[in-house]
N, C-alpha and C positions, 0 to 999 in steps of 0.2 A: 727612337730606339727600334733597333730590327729583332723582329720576337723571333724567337729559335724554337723549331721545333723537335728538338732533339736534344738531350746535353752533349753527346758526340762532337767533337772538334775535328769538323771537317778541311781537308787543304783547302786552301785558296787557288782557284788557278791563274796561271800568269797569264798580264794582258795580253789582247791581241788585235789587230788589226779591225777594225771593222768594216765589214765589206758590203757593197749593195744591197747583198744577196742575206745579210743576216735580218733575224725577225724582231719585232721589237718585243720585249716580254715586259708584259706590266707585273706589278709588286705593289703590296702595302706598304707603307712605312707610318709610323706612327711616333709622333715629336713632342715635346714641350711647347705651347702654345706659346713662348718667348724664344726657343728656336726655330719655330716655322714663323714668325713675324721677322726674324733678321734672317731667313732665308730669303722671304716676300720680296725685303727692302735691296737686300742683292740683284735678283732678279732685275728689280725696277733699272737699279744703279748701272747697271753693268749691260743691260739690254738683252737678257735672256729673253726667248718668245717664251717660255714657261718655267714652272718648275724643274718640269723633267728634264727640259735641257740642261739647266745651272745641276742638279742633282747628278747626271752623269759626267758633266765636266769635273764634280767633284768625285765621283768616281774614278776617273782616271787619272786625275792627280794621289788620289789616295794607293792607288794599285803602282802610279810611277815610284812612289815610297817604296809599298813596299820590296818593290821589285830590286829597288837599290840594297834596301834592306838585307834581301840573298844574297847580292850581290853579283850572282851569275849570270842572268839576263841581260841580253845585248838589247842596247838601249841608246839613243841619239844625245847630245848635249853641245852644249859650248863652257868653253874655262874662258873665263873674264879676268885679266891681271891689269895691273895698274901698275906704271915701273919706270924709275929713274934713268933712262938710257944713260946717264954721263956715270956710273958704277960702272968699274971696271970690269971685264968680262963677264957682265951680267948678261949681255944679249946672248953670248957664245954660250952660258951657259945653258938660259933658255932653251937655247936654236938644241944644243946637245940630248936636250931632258927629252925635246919630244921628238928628233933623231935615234931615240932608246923606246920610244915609246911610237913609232912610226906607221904599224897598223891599225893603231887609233885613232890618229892625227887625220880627219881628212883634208882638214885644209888649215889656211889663218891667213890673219891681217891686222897692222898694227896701224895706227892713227897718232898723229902727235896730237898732244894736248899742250894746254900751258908748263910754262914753268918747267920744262926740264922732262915733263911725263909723259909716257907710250899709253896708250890703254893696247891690249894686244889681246884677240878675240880665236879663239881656235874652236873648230868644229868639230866634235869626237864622236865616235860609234865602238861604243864594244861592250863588252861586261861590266856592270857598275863598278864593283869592285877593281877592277882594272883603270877603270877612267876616275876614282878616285883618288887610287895611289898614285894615278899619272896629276892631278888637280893640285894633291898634296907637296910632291915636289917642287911645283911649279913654283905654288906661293910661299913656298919656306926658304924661296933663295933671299938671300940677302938683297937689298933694292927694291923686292917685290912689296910694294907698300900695299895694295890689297888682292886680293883674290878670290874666284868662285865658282862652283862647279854647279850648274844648273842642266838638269834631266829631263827628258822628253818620254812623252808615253809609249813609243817602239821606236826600231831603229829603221835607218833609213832602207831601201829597198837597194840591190844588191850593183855594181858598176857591171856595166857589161865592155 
């Protein structure tokens, strides 16, 4: 539990890069001695060289949340569909959704699978909010048998 020393509900500020040059700041934190033992076993599992490491990694997942959350923060991802190609103008529609949605889109590539199914992976950058409405169309077309929109903690650095 993070003790507050304040009642004041201070902003959160949105992630940011981290760069060589930032310092490291240590904190208390103070746990349930049954959530610092399945912190430990994570740690172990997963190959963090410490706490602090797995503690920050879960930091920036927490902050990729919330960022989605505003939704205005430009943010990396990829949309994960899963898709019957023999539906009729399902690809054109696709191909259409992210034609509409084209400064988002930085790239894609699709892969056959068994049975009839694409898996089709696109790599997005833009406002949460933005790359969600584009995630939503995607998998509400008809054929689209799953879909998923996964968030990255900043966005890519700029094309020159």
């Amino acid at each position: 539990m993070i003790e507050k020393s304040t009642s004041a509900v201070l902003p959160v500020p949105m992630p940011k890069r981290r760069r060589k040059s930032d310092k490291v700041a240590r904190f208390s934190v103070s746990l349930p001695q049954s959530l610092l033992d399945e912190l430990d076993e994570m740690v172990a599992s997963r190959g963090y060289q410490s706490r602090s490491q797995a503690v920050a990694a879960l930091a920036r997942e927490g902050l990729v949340e919330y960022a989605s959350q505003l939704g205005t923060t430009s943010v990396a991802g990829t949309i994960n569909l899963v898709y019957d190609h023999r539906k009729p103008g399902l690809q054109a529609r696709l191909a259409a959704i992210q034609h509409k949605y084209f400064i988002l889109v930085v790239t894609s590539m699709h892969v056959h699978l068994e049975n009839h199914n694409y898996l089709e992976v696109l790599l997005v950058q833009g406002p949460a909010d933005e790359l969600r409405k584009l995630a939503d169309e995607l998998v509400t077309c008809s054929g689209v048998k799953n879909g998923r929109l996964s968030l990255t903690a900043s966005a890519m650095p700029p094309l020159k």
